[in-house]
DRENTORKOL-3810 file (N, C-alpha, C; in nm, 4 decimals):
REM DRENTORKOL-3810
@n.u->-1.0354; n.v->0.7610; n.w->-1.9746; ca.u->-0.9452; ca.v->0.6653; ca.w->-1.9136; c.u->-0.9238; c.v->0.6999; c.w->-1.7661
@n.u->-0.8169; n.v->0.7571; n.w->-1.7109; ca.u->-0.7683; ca.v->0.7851; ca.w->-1.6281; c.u->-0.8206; c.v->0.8846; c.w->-1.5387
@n.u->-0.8675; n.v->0.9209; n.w->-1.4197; ca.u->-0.8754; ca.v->1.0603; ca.w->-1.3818; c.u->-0.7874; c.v->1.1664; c.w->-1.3849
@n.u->-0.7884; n.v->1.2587; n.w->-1.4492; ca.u->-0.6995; ca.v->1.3694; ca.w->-1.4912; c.u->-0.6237; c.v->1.4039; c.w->-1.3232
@n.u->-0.6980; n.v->1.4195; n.w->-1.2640; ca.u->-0.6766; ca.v->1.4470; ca.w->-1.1186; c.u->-0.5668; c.v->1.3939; c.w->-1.0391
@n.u->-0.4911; n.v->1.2664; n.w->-1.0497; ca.u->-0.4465; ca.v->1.1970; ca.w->-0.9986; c.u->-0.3174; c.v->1.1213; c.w->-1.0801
@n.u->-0.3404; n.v->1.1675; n.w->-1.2125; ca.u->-0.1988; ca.v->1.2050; ca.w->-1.3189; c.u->-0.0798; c.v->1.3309; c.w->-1.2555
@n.u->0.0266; n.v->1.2255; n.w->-1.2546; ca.u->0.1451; ca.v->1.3043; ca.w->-1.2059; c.u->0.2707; c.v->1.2871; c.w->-1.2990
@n.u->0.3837; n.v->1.3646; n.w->-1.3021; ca.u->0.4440; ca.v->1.3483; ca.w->-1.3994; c.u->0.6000; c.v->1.3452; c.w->-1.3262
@n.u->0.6835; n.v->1.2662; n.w->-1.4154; ca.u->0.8153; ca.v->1.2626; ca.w->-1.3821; c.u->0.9096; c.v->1.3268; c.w->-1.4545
@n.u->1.0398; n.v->1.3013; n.w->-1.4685; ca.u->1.1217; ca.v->1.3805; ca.w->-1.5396; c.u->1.1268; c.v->1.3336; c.w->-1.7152
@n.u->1.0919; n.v->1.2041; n.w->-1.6906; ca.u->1.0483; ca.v->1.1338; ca.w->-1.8753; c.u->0.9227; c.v->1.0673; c.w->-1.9012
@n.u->0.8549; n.v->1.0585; n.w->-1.7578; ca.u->0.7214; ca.v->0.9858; ca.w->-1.8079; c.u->0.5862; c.v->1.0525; c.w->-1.7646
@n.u->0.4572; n.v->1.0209; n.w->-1.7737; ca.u->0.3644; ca.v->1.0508; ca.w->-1.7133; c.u->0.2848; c.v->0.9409; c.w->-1.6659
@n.u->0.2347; n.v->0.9352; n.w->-1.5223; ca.u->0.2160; ca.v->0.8225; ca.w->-1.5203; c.u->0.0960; c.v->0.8203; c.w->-1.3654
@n.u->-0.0225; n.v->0.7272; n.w->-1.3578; ca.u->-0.0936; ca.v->0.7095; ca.w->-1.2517; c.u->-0.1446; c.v->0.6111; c.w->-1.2103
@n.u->-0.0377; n.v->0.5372; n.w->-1.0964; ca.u->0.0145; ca.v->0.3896; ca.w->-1.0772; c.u->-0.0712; c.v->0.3949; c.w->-0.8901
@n.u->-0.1865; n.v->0.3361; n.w->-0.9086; ca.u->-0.2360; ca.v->0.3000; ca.w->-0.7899; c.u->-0.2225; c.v->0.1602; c.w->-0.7683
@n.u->-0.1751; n.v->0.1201; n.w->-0.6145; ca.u->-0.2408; ca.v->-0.0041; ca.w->-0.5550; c.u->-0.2878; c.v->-0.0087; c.w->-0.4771
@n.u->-0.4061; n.v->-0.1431; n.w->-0.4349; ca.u->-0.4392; ca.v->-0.1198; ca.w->-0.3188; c.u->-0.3678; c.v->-0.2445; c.w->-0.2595
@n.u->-0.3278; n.v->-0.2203; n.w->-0.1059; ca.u->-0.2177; ca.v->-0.3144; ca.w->-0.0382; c.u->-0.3100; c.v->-0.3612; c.w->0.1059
@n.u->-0.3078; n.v->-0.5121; n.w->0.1252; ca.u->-0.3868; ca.v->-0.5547; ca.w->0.2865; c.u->-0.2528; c.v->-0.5857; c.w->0.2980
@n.u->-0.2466; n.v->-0.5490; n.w->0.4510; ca.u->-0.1324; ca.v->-0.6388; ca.w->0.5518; c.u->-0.2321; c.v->-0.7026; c.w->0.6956
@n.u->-0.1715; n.v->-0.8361; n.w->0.7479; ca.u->-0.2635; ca.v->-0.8932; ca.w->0.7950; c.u->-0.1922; c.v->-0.9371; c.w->0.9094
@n.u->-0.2014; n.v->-0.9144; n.w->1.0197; ca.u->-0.1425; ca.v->-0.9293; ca.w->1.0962; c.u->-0.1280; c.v->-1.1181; c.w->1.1393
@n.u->-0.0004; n.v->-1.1213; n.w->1.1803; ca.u->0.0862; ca.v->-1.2435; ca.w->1.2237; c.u->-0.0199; c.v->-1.3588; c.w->1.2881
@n.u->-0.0595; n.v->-1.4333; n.w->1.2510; ca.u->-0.1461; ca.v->-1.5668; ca.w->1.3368; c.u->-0.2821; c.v->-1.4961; c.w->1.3373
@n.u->-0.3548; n.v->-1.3787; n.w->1.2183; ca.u->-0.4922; ca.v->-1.3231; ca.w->1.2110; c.u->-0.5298; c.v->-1.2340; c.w->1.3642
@n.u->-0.3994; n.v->-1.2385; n.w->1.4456; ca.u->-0.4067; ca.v->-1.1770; ca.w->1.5913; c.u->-0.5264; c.v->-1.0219; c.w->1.6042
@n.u->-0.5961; n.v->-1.0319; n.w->1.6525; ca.u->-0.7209; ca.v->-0.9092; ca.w->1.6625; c.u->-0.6156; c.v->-0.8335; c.w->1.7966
@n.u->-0.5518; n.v->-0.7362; n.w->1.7360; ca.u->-0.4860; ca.v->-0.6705; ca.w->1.8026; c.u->-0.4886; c.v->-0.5318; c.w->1.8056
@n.u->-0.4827; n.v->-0.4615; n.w->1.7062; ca.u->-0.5187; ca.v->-0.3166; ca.w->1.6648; c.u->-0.6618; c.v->-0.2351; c.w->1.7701
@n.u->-0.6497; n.v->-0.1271; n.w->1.8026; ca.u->-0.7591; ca.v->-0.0708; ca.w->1.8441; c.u->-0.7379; c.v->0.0359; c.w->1.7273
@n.u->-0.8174; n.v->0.1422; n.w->1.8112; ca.u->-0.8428; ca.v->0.2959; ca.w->1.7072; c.u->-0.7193; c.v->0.3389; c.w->1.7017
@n.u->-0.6294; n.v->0.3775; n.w->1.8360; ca.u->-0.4995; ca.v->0.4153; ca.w->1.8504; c.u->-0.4200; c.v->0.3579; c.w->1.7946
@n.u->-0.4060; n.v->0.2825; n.w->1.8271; ca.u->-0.3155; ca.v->0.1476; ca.w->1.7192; c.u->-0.3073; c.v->0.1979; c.w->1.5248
@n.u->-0.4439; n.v->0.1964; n.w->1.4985; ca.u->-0.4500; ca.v->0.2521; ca.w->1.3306; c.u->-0.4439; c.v->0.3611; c.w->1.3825
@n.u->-0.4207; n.v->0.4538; n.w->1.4259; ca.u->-0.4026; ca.v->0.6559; ca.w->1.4497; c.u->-0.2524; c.v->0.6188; c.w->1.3786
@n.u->-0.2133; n.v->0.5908; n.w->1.4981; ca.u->-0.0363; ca.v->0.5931; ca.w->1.4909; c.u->0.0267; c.v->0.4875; c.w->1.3914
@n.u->-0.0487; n.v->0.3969; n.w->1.3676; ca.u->0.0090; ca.v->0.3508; ca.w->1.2212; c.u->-0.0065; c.v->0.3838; c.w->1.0773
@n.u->-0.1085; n.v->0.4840; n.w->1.0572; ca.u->-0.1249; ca.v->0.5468; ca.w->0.9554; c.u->-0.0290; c.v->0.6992; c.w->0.9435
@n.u->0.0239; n.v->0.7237; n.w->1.0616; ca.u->0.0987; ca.v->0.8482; ca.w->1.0627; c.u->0.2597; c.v->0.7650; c.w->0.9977
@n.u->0.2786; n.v->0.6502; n.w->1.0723; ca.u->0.4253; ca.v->0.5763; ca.w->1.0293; c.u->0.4051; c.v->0.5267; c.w->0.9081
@n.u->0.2922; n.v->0.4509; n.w->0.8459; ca.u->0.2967; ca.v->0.4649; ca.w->0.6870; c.u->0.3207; c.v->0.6116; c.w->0.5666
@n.u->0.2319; n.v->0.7001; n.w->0.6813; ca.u->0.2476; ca.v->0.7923; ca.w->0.5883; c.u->0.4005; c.v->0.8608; c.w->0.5763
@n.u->0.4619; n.v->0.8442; n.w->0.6849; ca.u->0.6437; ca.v->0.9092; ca.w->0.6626; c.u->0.6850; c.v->0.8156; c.w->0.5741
@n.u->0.6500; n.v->0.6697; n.w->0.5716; ca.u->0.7358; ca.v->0.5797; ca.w->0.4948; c.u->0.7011; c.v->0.6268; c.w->0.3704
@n.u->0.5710; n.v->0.6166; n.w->0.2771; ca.u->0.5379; ca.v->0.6700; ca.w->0.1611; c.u->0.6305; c.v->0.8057; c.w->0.1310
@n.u->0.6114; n.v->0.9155; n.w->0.2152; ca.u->0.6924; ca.v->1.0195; ca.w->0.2139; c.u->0.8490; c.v->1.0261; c.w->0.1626
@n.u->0.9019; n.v->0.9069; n.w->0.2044; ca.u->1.0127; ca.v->0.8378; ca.w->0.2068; c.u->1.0424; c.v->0.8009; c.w->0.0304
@n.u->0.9208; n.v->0.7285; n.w->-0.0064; ca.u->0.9615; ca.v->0.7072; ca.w->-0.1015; c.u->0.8752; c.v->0.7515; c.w->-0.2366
@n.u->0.8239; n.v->0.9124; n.w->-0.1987; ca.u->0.7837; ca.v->0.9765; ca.w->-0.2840; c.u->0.6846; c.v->0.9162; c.w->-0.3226
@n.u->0.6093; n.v->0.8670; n.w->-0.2670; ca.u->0.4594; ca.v->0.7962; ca.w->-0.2510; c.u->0.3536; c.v->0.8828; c.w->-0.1901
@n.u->0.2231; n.v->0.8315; n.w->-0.2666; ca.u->0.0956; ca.v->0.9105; ca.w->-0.1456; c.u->0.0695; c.v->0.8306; c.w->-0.1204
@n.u->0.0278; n.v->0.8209; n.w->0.0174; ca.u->-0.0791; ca.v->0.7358; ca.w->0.1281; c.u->-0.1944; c.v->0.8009; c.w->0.0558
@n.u->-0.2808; n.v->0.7461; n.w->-0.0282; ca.u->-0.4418; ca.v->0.7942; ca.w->-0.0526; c.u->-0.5073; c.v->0.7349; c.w->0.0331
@n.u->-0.5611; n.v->0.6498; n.w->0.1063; ca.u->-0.6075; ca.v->0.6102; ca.w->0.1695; c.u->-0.5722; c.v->0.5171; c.w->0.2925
@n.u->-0.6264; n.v->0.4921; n.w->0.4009; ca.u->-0.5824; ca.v->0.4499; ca.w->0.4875; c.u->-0.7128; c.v->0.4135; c.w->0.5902
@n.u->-0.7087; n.v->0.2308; n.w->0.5897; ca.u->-0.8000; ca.v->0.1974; ca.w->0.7032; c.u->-0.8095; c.v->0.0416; c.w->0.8126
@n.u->-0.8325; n.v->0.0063; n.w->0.8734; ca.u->-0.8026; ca.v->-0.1051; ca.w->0.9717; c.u->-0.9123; c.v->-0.1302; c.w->1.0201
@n.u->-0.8841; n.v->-0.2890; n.w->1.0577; ca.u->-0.9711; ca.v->-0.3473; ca.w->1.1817; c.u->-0.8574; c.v->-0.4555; c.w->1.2178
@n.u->-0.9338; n.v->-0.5372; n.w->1.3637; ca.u->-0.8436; ca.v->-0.5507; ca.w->1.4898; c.u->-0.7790; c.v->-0.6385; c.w->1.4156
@n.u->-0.7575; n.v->-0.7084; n.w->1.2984; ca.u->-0.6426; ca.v->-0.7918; ca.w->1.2399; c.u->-0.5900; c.v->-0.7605; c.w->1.1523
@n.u->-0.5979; n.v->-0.6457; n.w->1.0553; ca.u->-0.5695; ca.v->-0.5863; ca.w->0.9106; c.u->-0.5568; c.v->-0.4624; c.w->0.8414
@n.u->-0.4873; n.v->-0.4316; n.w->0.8007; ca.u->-0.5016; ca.v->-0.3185; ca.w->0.7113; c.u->-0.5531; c.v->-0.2660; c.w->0.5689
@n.u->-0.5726; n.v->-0.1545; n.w->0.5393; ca.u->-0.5940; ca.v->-0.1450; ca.w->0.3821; c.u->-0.5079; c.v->0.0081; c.w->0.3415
@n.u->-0.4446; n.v->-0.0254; n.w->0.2205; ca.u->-0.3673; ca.v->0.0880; ca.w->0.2198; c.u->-0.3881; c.v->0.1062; c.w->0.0564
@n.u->-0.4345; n.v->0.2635; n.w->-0.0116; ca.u->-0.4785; ca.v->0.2762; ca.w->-0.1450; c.u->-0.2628; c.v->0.3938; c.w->-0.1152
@n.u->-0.2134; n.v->0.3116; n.w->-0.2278; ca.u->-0.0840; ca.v->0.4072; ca.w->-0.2811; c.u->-0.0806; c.v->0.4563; c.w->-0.3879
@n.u->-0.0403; n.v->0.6111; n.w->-0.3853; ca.u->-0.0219; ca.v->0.6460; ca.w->-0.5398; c.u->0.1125; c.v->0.6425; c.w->-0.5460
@n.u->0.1763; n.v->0.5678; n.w->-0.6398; ca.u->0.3057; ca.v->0.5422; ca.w->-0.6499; c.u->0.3700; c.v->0.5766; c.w->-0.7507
@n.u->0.5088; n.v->0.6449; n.w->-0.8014; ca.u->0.5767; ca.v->0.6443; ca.w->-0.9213; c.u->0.6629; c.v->0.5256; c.w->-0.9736
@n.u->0.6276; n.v->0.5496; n.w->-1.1128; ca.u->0.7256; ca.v->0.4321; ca.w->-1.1838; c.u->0.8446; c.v->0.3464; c.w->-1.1585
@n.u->0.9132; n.v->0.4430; n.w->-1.0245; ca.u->1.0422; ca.v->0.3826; ca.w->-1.0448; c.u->1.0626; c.v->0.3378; c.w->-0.8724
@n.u->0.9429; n.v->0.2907; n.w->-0.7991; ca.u->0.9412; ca.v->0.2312; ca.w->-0.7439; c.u->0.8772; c.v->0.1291; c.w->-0.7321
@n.u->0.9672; n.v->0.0461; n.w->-0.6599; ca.u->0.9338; ca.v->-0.1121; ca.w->-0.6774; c.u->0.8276; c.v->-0.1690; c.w->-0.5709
@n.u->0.6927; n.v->-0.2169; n.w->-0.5819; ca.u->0.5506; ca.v->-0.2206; ca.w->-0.5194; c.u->0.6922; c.v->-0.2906; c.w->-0.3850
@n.u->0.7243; n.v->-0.3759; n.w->-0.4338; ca.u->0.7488; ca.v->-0.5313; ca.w->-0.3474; c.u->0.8362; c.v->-0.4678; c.w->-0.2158
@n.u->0.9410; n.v->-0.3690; n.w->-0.2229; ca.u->0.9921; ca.v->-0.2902; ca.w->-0.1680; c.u->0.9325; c.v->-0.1660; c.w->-0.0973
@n.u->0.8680; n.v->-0.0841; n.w->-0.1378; ca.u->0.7765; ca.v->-0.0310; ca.w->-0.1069; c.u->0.7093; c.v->-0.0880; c.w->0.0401
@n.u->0.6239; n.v->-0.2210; n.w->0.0122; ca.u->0.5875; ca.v->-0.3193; ca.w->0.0857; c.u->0.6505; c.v->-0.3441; c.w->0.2191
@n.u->0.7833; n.v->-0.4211; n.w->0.1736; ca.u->0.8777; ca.v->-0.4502; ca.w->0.2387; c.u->0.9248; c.v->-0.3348; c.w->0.3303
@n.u->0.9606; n.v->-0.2321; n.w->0.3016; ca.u->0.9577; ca.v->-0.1472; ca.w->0.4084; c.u->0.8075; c.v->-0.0087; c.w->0.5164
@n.u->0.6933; n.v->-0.0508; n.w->0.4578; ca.u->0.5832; ca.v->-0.0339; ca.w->0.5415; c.u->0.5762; c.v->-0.1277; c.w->0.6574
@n.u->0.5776; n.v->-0.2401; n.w->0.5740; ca.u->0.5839; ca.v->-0.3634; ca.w->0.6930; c.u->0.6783; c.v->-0.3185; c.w->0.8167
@n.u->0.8129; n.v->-0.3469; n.w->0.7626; ca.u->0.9381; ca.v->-0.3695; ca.w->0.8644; c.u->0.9009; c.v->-0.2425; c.w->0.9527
@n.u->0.9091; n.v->-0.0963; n.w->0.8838; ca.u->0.9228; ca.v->-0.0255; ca.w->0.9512; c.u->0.7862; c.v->-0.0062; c.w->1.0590
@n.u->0.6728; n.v->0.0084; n.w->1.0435; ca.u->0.5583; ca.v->0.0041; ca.w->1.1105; c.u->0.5742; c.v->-0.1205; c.w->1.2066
@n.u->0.6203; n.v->-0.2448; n.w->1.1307; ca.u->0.6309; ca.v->-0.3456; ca.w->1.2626; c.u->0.6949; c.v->-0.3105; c.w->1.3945
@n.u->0.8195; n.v->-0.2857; n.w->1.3734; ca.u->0.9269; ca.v->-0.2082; ca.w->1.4249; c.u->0.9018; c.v->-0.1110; c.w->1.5536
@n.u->0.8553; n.v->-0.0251; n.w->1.4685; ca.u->0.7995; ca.v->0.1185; ca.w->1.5272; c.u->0.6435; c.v->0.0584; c.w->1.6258
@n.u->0.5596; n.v->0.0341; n.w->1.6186; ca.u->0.4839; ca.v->-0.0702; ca.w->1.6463; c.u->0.4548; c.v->-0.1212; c.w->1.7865
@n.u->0.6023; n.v->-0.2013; n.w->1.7482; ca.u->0.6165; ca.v->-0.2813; ca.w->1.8403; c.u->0.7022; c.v->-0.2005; c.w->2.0210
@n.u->0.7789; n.v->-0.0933; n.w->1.9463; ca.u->0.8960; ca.v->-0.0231; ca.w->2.0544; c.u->0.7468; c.v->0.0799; c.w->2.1097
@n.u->0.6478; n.v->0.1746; n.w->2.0412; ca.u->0.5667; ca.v->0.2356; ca.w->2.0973; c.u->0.4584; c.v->0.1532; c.w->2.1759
@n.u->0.4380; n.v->0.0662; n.w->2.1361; ca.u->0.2902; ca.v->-0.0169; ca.w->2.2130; c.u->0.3735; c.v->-0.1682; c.w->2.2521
@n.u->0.4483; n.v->-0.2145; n.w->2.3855; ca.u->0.5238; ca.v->-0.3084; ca.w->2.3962; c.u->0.3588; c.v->-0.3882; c.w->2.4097
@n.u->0.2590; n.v->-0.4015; n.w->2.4588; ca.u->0.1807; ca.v->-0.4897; ca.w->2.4562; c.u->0.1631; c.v->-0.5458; c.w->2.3516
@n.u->0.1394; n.v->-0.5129; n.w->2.2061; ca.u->0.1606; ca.v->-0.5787; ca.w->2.1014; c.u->0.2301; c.v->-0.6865; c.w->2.0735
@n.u->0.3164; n.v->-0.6951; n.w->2.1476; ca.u->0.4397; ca.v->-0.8276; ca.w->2.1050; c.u->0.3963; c.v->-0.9270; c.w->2.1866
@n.u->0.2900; n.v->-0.9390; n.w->2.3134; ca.u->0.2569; ca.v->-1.0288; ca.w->2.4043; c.u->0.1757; c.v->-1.1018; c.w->2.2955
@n.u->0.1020; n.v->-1.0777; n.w->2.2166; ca.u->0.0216; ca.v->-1.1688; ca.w->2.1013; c.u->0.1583; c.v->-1.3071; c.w->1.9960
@n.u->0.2730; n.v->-1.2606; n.w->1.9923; ca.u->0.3265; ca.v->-1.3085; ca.w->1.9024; c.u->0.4791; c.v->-1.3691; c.w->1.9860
@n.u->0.4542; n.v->-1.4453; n.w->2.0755; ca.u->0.5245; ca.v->-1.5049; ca.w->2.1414; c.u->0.6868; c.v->-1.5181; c.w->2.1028
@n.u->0.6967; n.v->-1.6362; n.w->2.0430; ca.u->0.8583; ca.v->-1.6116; ca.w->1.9737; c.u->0.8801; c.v->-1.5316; c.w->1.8340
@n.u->0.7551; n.v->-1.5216; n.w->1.7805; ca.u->0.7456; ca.v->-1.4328; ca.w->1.6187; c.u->0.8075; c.v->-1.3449; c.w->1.6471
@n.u->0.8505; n.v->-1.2357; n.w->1.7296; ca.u->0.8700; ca.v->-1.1266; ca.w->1.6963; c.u->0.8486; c.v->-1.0021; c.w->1.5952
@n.u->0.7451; n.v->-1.0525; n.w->1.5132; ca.u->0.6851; ca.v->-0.9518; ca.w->1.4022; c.u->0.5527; c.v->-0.9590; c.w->1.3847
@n.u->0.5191; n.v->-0.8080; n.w->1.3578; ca.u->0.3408; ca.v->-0.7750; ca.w->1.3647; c.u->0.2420; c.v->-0.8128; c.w->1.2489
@n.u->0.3201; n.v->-0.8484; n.w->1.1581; ca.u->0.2875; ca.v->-0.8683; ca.w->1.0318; c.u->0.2756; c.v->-1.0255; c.w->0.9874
@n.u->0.1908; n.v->-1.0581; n.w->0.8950; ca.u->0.2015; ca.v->-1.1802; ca.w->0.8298; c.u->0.3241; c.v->-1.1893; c.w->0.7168
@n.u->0.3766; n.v->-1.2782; n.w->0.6463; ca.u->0.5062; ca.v->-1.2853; ca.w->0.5866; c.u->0.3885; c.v->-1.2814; c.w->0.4460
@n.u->0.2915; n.v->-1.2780; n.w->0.4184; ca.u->0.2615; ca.v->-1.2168; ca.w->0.3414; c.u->0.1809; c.v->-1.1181; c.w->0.2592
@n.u->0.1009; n.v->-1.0727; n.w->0.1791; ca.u->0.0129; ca.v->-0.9556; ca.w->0.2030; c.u->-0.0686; c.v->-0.9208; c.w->0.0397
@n.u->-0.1892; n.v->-0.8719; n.w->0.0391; ca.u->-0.2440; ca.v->-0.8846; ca.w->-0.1146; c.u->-0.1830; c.v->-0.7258; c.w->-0.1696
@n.u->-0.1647; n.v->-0.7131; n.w->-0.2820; ca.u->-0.1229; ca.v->-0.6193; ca.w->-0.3616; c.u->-0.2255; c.v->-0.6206; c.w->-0.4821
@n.u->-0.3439; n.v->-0.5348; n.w->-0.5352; ca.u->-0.3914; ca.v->-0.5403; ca.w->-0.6221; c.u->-0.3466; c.v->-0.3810; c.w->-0.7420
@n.u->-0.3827; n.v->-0.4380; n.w->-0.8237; ca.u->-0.3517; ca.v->-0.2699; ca.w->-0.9153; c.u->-0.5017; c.v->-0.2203; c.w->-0.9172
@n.u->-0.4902; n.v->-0.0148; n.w->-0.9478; ca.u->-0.6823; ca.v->0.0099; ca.w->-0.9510; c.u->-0.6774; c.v->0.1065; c.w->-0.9981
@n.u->-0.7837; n.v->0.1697; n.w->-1.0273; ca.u->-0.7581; ca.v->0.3082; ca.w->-1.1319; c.u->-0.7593; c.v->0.2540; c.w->-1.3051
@n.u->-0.8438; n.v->0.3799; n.w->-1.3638; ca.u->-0.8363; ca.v->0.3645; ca.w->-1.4987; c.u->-0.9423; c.v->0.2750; c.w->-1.5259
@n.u->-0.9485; n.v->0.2529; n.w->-1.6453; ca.u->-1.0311; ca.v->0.1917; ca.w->-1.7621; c.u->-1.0603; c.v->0.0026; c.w->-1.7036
@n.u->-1.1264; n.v->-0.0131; n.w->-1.7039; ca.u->-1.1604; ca.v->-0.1728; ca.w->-1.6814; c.u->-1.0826; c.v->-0.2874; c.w->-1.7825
@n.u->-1.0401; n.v->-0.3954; n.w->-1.8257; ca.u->-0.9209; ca.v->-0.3769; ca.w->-1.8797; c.u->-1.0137; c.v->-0.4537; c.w->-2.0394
@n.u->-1.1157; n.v->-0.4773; n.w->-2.0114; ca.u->-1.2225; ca.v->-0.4553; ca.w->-2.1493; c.u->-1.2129; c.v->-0.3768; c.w->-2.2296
@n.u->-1.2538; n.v->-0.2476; n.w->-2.1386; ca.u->-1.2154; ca.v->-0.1370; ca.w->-2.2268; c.u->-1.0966; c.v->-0.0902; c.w->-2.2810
@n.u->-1.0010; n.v->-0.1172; n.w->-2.2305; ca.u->-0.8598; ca.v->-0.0917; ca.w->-2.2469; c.u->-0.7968; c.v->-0.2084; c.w->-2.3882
@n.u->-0.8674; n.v->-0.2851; n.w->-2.3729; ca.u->-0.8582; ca.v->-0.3677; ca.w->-2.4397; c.u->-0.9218; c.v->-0.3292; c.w->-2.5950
@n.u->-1.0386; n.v->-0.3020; n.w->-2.6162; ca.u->-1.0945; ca.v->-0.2201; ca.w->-2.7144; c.u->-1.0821; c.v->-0.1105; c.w->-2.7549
@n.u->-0.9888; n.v->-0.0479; n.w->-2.6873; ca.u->-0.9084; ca.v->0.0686; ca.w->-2.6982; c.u->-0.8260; c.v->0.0764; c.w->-2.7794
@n.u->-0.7138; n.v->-0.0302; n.w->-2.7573; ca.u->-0.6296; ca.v->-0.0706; ca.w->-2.8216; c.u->-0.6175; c.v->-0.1233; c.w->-2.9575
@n.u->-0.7152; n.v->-0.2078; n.w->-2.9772; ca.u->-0.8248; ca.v->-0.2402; ca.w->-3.0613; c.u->-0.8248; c.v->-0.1848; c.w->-3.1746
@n.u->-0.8999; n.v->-0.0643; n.w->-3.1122; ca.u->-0.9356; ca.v->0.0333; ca.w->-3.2490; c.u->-0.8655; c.v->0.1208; c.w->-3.2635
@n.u->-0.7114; n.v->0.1080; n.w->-3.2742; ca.u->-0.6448; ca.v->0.2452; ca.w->-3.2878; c.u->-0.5962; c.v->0.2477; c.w->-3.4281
@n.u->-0.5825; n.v->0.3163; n.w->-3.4763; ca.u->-0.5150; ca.v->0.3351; ca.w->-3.6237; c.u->-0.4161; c.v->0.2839; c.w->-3.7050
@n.u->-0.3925; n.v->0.1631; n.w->-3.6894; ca.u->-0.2459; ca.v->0.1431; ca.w->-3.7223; c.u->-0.2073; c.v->0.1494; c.w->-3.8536
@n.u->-0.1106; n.v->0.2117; n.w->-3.8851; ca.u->-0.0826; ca.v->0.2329; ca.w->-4.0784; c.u->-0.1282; c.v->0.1271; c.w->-4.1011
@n.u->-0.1208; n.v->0.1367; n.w->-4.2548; ca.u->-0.1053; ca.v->-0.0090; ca.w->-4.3819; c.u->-0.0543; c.v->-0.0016; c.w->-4.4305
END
């Protein structure tokens, strides 16, 4: 099933909750350089930090992001989200003021919305046939 590797445990559960997250910047704006993703992967990674999250991965081009999270149970993806965005917008915007010349009255770096997929583990076929064949009394 799972990679043993990447199983972490809480105080009642065990559990290995990946997503992968795009954020897309405001009007598809090609804005980002290399520096731009340097320093926004350092402000995702305090936010994760924040909320007892790993940044596993981290990558960009001049309109988008991709972000792989290992996350625990008892945080909420949507929130999570919600504050990568705000805060990276934020932060963003006060370190690199040229950024905000792309987004005229918007005032935000981000699109209002963003893909969230789940990944890791068994294909859900298999998971499915898993389930399947398990023992259940008679």
């Amino acid at each position: 099933m799972a990679d043993h590797g990447d199983i972490r445990t809480g105080r009642h559960c065990v559990f290995a909750l990946h997503a992968h997250l795009v954020f897309v910047t405001k009007f598809r704006h090609p804005v980002f350089t290399a520096r731009h993703l340097e320093r926004m992967e350092e402000i995702m990674r305090d936010v994760c930090l924040d909320f007892e999250t790993e940044l596993a991965e981290f990558n960009g081009e001049t309109n988008h992001v991709h972000l792989l999270v290992n996350f625990p149970p008892k945080v909420a993806l949507s929130r999570l989200v919600n504050s990568l965005k705000g805060v990276s917008s934020r932060r963003m915007r006060q370190e690199f003021p040229g950024l905000a010349q792309h987004y005229y009255r918007a005032n935000k770096l981000w699109s209002g919305s963003y893909f969230a997929g789940s990944v890791g583990g068994a294909p859900i076929s298999i998971l499915r046939q898993y389930i399947e064949q398990q023992n259940r009394p008679g």
